[in-house]
N, C-alpha and C positions, 0 to 999 in steps of 0.2 A: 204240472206246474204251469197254468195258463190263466193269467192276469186281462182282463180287458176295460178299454174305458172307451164307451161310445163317443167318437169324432166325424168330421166328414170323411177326412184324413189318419188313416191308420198306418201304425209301422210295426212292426214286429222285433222283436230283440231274441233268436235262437241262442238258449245258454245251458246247460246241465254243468252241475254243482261236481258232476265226475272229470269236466276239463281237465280240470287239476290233481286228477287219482295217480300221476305217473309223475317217474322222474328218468330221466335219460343220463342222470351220473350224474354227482358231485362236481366233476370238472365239466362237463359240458355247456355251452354256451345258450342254449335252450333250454329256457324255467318256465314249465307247463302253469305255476302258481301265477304269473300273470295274468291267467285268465279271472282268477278267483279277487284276486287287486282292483283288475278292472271292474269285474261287476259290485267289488262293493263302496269301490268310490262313484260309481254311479247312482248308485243309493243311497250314498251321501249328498249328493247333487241332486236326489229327488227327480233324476232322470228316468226312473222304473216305474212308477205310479203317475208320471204325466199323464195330462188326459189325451185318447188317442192310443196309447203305445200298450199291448201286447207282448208277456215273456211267457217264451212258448219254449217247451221241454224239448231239447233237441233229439231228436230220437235217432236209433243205432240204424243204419242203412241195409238193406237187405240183401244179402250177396248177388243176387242175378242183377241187381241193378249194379253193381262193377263190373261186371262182367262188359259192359258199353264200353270200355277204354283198355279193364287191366286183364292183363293174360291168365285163363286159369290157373297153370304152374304156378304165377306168381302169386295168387292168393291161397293156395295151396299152401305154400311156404311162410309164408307170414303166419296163418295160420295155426300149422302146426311148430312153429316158434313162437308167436304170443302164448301159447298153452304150457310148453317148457319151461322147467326151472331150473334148468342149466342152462347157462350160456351157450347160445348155436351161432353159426357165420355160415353163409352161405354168398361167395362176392360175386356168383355169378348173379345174383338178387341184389346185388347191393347192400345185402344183410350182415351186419354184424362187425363190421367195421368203427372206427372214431366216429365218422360223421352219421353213421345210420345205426346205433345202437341195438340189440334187439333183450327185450324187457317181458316178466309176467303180463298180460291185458296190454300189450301194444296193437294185436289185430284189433281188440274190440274200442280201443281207445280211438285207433285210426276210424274204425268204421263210423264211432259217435260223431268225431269232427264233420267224415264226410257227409253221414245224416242231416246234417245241421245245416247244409248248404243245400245240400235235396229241397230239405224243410223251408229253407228262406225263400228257392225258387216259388214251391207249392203257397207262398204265403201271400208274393209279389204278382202270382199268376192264377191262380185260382182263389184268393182269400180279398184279393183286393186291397190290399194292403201298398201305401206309396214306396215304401219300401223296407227291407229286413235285412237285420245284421246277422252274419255268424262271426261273432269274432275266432272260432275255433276254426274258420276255413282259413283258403290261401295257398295249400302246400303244391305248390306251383310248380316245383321241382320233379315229382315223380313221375317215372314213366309208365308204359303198359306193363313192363318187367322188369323193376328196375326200382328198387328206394335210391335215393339221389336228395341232397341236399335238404338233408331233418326231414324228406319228406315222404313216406311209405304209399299214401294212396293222395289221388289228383284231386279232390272232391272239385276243382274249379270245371276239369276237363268231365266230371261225369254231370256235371248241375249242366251244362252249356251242351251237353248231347242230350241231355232231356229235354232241351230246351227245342235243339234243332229238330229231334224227332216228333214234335207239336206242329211245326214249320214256323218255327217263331225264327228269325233273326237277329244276333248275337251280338254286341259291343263289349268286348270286354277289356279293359281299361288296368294295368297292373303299376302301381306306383313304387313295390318293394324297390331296395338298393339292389337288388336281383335281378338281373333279366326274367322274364318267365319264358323258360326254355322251353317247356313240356305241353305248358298249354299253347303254344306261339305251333310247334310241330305237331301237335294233334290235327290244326287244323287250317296246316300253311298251305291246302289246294283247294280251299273252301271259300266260296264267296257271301259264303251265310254266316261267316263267323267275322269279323274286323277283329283282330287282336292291336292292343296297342301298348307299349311296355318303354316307362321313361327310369333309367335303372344306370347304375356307374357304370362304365366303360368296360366293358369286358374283354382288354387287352391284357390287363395284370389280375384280374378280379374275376373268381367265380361268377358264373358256371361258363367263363370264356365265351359266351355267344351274345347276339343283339345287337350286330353292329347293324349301322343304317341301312346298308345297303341288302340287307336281311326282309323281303320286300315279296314273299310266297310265293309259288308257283302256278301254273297252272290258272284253271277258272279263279287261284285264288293268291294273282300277280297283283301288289297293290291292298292286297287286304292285312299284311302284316305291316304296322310300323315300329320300327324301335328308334326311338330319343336316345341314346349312350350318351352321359354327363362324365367330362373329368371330376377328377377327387376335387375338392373345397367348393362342389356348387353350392350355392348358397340359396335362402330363399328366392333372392330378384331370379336368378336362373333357372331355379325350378319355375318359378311364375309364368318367364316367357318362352319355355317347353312348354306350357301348359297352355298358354293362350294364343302361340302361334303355330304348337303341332297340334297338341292332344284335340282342343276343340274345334278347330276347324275339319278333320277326315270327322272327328265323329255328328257333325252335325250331318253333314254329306250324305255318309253313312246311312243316316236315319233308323238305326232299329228298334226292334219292338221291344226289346229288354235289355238294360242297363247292367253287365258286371263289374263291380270295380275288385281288386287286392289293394289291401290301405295299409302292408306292411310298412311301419314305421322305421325302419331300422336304417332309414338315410338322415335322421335326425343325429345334429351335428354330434351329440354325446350318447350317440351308441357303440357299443365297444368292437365293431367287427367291420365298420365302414367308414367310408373316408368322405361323405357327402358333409353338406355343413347345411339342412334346411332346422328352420324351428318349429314350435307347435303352430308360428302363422301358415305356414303352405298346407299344414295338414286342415285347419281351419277354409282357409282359400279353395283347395282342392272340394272340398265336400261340400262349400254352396257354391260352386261352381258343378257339378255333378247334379247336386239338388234342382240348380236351373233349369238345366235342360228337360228337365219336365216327364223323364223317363220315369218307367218303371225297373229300380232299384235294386239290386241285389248285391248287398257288400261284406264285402270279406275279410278277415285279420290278414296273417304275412307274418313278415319277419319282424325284428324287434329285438336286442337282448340285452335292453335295461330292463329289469321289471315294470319298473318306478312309469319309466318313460312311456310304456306301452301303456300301462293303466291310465295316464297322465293325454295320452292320445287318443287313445280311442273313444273316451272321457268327453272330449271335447270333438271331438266327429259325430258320437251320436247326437249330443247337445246341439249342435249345429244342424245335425239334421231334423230336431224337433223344433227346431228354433227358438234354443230356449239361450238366454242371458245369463254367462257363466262366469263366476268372479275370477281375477288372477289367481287366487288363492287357494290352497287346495283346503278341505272343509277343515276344522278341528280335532274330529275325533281320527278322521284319515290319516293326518301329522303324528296324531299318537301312534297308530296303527304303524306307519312305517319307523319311527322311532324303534319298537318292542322288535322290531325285523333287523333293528341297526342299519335301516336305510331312510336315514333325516332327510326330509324335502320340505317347501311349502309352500312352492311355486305350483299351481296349477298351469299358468302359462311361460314360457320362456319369455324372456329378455328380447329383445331386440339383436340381432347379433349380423353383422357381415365378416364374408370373408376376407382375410388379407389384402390387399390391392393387387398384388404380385398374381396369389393363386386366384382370385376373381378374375383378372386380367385373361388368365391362360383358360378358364372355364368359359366365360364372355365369350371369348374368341371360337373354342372348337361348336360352342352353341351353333353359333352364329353360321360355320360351316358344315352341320348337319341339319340344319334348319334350310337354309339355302338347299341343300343336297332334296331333301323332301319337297320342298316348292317347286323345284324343276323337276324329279324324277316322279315323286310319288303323289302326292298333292292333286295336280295337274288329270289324273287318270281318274280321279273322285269330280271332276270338273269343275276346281278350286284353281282357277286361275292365279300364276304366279306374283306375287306383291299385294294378293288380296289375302292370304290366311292371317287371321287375328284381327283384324280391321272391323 
């Protein structure tokens, strides 16, 4: 399934129609069918046959290539549990618990997602392409041995060692309401990799890590940043995280390939976080990414509106083709979620601020983790203090 239309400028879209072959339970807060929502309101939006853009079959990854991050035991085990059709748990894997399910074709589903992010690098680095999406990547969470948070295999942490073993240099950029634990320790003593992760506070809020002072070690002190936001940031908050952390190490930085994680799930009407941004930061974020002139590799995340995630990522590819995209979501999409019993018709969010009170206390802690990086971290990129965002 690979669509082309000659541009000077190409992008790529990694999608297989089996995204959505699984379910992780009735009650769980992860609906695989938003990958299927998203790509057919993009084809509503005439977003797939732009000219320029490329949808390319994401292909199943081949196991010695995880072998780079994940321990063999633990693909062993996943393994011979996606094949099972009996329920298995194994917690020293993380397997099999409320938050890491384990399902018929969970190994080969994991593998498809992490394929797809393989696939994006090989698109953005050998294809020439400005840049490619997997929305089925992101799973930020997992370790070498370890499912951990919805997430079984790392595909960010295995694209970004393909990356380093080319000698390419790494930016990778995580916006989920998530800290990115796993990719942030993969490679916290590396000075080839810059990790940077703007994510709710992880004092009360999974995965408990990413506070600022979280800052790597070794050859790779200064190469991790985390932004921590109190609950009710709002968009203005997210912005100047964005304009007085995020882009100024990354300019510094300078590398040779761009990763971003574009989980949505700090959009204010998602059901599992306490962030308050709209569909403008997810807009804002993505030509502000698109600027810096990188070579591109972006990823899905978290998310657990359906609606919301089809409704974002929607408007990020759009953005990234630069295309002009109404507030309204298409016609027959309206129907399409109606027949689901989830009425919408807002392509974009409203306008919205947070409270005065909880902007107040968001403003504030910004304002001293942002300070905190200008004197600490900042300064060792040779981002002198009172010039980032300027």
């Amino acid at each position: 399934m690979t669509r082309t239309a000659p541009r000077a400028e190409r992008h790529a879209l990694i999608y297989s129609g089996r995204f959505g072959d699984v379910t992780f339970g009735e009650d769980h807060p992860f609906k695989a069918q938003r990958y299927r929502l998203t790509y057919e309101l993009m084809e509503e939006l005439g977003l797939l046959r732009a000219p320029g853009v490329a949808v390319v079959e994401s292909p199943v990854i081949a196991e010695e290539r995880l072998a780079a991050f994940h321990r063999p035991a633990y693909l062993a085990r996943l393994e011979e549990f996606g094949r099972s059709e009996v329920p298995r748990a194994d917690f020293r894997f993380g397997l099999g618990d409320v938050e890491n399910p384990v399902f018929p074709g969970m190994y080969e589903w994991a593998r498809l997602g992490c394929g797809g992010t393989v696939e994006a690098v090989r698109q953005v680095v050998d294809c020439g392409c400005r840049s490619a999406f997997n929305m089925a990547g992101g799973y930020h969470h997992a370790q070498p041995a370890r499912a951990s948070g919805f997430s079984y295999l790392n595909d960010a942490a295995v694209g970004i060692l393909e990356l380093v073993r080319r000698g390419l240099r790494v930016a990778y950029v995580d916006l989920d309401a998530h800290h990115g634990d796993a990719v942030q320790q993969a490679f916290y003593d590396s000075d080839r990799v810059l990790t940077v992760s703007v994510h709710e506070n992880g004092r009360d809020f999974y995965p408990h890590t990413g506070f600022v002072d979280e800052m790597g070690k070794g050859p790779g002190f200064g190469f991790a940043v985390n932004i921590p936001l109190l609950r009710h940031a709002d968009d203005l908050v997210f912005e100047q995280a964005f304009t007085r952390g995020v882009l100024p190490v990354l300019e510094a930085f300078g590398p040779d390939v761009l990763i971003t994680q574009m989980g949505v799930d700090g959009l204010r009407t998602d059901p599992l976080t306490r962030l308050e941004y709209t569909t403008r930061f997810v807009e804002f974020s993505a030509r502000a990414f698109l600027d810096t002139g990188l070579p591109w590799v972006v990823l899905g995340g978290g998310g657990y509106d359906k609606v919301n995630v089809a409704r974002c990522w929607a408007l990020l590819w759009g953005t990234i083709l630069g295309r002009d995209l109404p507030d309204r979501l298409p016609p027959n999409f309206t129907r399409r979620l109606a027949e689901l019993s989830r009425p919408a018709t807002m392509l974009r969010d409203r306008p919205h601020l947070a409270q005065p009170n909880d902007f107040a206390r968001a403003q504030q802690d910004l304002d001293r983790v942002l300070g905190f990086l200008e004197r600490q971290l900042l300064p060792l990129h040779g981002i002198r203090p009172g010039r980032a965002g300027r």
